[in-house]
N, C-alpha and C positions, 0 to 999 in steps of 0.2 A: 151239460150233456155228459155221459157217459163215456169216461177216457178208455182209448182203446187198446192201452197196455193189457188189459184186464183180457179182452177178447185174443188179444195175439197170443199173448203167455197158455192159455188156455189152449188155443189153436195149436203153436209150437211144441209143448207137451205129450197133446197127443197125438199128435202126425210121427209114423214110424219113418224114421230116415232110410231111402233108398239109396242106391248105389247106381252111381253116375259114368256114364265109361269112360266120359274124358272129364271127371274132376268139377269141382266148383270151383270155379275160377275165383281165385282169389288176390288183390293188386298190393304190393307192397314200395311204399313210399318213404324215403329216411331226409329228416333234413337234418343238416348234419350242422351242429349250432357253434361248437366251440371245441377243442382240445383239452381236455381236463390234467390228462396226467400219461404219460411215458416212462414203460418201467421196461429195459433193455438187457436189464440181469433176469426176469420172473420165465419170459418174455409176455408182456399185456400192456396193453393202450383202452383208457378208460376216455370213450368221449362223450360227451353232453347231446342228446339227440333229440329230437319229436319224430315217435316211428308210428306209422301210418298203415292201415290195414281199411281196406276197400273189399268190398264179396257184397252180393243177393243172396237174398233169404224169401223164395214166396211164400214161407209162410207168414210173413213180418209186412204182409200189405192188406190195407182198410181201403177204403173208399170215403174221401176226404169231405164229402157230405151228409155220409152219417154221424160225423163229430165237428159240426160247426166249423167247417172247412181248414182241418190241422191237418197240414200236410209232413210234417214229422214232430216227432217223439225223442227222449233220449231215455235210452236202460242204462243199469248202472251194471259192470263188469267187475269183480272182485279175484283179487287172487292171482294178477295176471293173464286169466283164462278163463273161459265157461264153466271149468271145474271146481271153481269155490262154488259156498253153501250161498252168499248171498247173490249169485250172477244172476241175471236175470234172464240172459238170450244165450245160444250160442256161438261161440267165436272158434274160426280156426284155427287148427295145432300148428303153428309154426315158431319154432325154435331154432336159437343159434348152434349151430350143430359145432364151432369149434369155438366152444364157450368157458370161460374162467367165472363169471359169475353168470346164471341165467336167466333169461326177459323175466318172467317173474319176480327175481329179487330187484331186478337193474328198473323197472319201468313201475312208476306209478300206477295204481288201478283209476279210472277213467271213465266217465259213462260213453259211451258208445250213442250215435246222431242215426237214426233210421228214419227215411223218408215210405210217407204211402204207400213205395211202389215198391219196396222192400229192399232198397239199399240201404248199404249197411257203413257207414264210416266211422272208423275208432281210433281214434290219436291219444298218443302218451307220451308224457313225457320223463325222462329220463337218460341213465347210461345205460350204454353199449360194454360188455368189457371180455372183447375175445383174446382168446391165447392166440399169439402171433407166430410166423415163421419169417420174420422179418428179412426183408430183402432190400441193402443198401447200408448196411452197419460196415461194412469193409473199409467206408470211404469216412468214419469217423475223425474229426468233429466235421468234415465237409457232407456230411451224408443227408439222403431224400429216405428215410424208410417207408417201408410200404408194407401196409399188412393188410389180410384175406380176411376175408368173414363170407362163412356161409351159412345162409340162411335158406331152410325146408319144414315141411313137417315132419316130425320122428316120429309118428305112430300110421301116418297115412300113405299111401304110394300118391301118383300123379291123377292113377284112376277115380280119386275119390276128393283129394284137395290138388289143382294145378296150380302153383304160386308163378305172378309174372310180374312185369315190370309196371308201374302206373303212369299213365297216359306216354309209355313205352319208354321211361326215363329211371323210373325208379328211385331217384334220389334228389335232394338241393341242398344249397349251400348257405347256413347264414338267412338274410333278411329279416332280422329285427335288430334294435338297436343293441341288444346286450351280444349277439354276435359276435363270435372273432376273439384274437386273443391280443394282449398287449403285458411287455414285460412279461412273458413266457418263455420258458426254454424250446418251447415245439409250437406249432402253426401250423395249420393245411397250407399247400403250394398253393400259393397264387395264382396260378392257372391249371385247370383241371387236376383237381385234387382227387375225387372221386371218376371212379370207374364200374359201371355194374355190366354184368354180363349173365345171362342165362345157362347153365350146364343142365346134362339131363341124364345120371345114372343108368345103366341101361336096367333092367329086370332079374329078378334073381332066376334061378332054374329055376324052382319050386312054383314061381308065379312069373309067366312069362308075359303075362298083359299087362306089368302092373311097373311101369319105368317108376324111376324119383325124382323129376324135376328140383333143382334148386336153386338161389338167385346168389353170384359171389360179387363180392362190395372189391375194390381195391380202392385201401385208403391210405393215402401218402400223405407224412408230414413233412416237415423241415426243420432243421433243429439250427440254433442261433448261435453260429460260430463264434462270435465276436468274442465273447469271452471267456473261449479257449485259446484264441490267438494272443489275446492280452496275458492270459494271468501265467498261462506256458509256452507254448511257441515262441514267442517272443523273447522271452526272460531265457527263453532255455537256449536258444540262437545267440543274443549277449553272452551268457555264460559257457558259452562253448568255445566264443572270441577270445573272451578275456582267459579261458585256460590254454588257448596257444598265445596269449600273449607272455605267458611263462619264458618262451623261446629268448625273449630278448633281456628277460632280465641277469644280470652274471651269475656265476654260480656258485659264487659265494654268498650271494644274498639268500639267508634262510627262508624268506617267503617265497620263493619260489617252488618247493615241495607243497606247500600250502595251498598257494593256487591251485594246481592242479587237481587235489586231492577235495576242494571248494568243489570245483567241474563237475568229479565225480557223483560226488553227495549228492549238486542238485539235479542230476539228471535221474539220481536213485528215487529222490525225492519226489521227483516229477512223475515219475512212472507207476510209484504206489499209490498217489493221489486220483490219477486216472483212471485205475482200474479197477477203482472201488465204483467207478460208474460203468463199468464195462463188463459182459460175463467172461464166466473164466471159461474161456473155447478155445479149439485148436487152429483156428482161425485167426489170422492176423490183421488189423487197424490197419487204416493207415498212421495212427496216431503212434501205433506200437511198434512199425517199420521206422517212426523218424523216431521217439524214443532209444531202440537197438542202434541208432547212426549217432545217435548224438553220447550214448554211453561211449560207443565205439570211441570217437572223436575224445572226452575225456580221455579215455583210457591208454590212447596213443599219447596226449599230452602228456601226461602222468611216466609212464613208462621210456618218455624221451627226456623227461627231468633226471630218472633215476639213472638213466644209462649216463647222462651227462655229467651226471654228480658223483658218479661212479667211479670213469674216467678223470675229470678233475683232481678228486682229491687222490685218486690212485697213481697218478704222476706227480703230484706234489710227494707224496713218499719217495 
């Protein structure tokens, strides 16, 4: 029987697009697969995603017994969007509005699933990779960051594409086996990681009917302390001991300038190793507040040897 790609494509070509006053409803759905990569100096977080776009289309509906009862079809999408040469249907313009790389380059092309009745479902898979304003880096290495992503159409208002949440959720977590991360430095929080919420730009002057609806993600990971507490905190706590344990050595003994001067170095040490993962901001760690305490702490060691040493041999004259 005569497939009925041939009749829609036909159909949808030549139907002139009208204007909708409240928008084609269009449903966006993210599941949100794994944590790829966290980058805190760029600022951007690259995650692993299958993103999901729902909308009607009448021009994209047959009658399932004039084609030997096939009740959907798949078109093939290229280019990210309807706007390559080989798309087949049209897809709505929605883009990450505070984006480092965009759906286009991030998201595989995909054929697109439409049923008789003119729904339209297109899933991809790929990365996400927005510029963040990350919120929670203060509490470094104990920190939850959290970063925004918003997602609209940039060429349509509300009036012509309304993007909302699907089946009023908008997003999920995981559910396949390759899911989830292990031996990673970063992880979505274990309980409620994702956040979506609806905002709606109001209209500009020049077009006062015409709002921006658009859907903002909050996605929060966790980052795996453990081994910064091992390879610094720890070692830098010891070595902060053993530079007041200078105190008791006499002061004739010449290792005593030593130690302390040991103190110093590794807490120099420690502090230039951390901040090559850290950006250079005028914003302070917490990592960087016990850093500056534990300098401190050498530095007093150090400067109660000299004065000691000072005194000692300046009455032995």
């Amino acid at each position: 029987s005569e497939s009925p790609a041939n009749g829609i494509i036909s159909s949808s070509s030549s139907s002139s697009s009208s204007r909708r006053k409240y928008g084609v409803p269009v449903e966006l759905d993210i599941n949100f697969h794994r944590v790829f990569h966290v980058d805190v100096i760029s600022p951007t977080i690259d995650l692993i995603v299958w993103f999901r776009l729902l909308w009607a289309d009448p021009r994209l509906t047959w009658d399932p017994l004039d084609y030997g009862n096939l009740t959907k079809t798949w078109f093939y999408v290229a280019d990210g969007s309807a706007g390559g040469e080989t798309s087949e249907i049209w897809t709505p313009d929605i883009q990450l509005w505070n984006l480092e790389t965009g759906l286009a380059d991030g998201l595989e092309d995909a054929y697109a699933i439409v049923q008789h009745d003119g729904r339209v479902y297109w899933s991809r898979p790929g990365h996400l990779r927005p510029a963040c304003k990350f919120d929670g880096l203060d509490r470094f290495p104990f920190d939850h960051l959290t970063c925004q992503m918003e997602f609209g159409s940039w060429a349509f208002s509300g009036k012509y594409i309304r993007l909302a949440k699907a089946d009023g959720v908008g997003f999920s977590v995981g559910g396949s086996d390759t899911a989830g991360q292990s031996y990673n430095e970063f992880s979505f929080l274990p309980r409620d990681p994702i956040q979506c919420r609806i905002r709606v730009y109001p209209p500009y002057p020049s077009s006062p009917d015409e709002d921006w609806p658009v859907l903002l993600y909050n996605v929060t990971v966790r980052r795996a302390w453990q081994p910064y507490v091992r390879g610094y905190l720890t070692v830098q706590t010891i070595l902060n001991v053993v530079g007041f344990s200078a105190f008791w050595l006499p002061p004739a003994c010449g290792e005593r300038m030593g130690l302390s001067i040991s103190a110093i170095l590794a807490a120099v040490a420690s502090e230039i190793v951390i901040s090559a993962n850290l950006p250079q901001a005028s914003e302070y760690t917490w990592f960087q507040k016990f850093s500056l305490l534990s300098l401190a702490f050498a530095f007093l060691s150090l400067m109660e040897s000299v004065a000691v040493l000072y005194f000692y041999y300046k009455r032995s004259e």
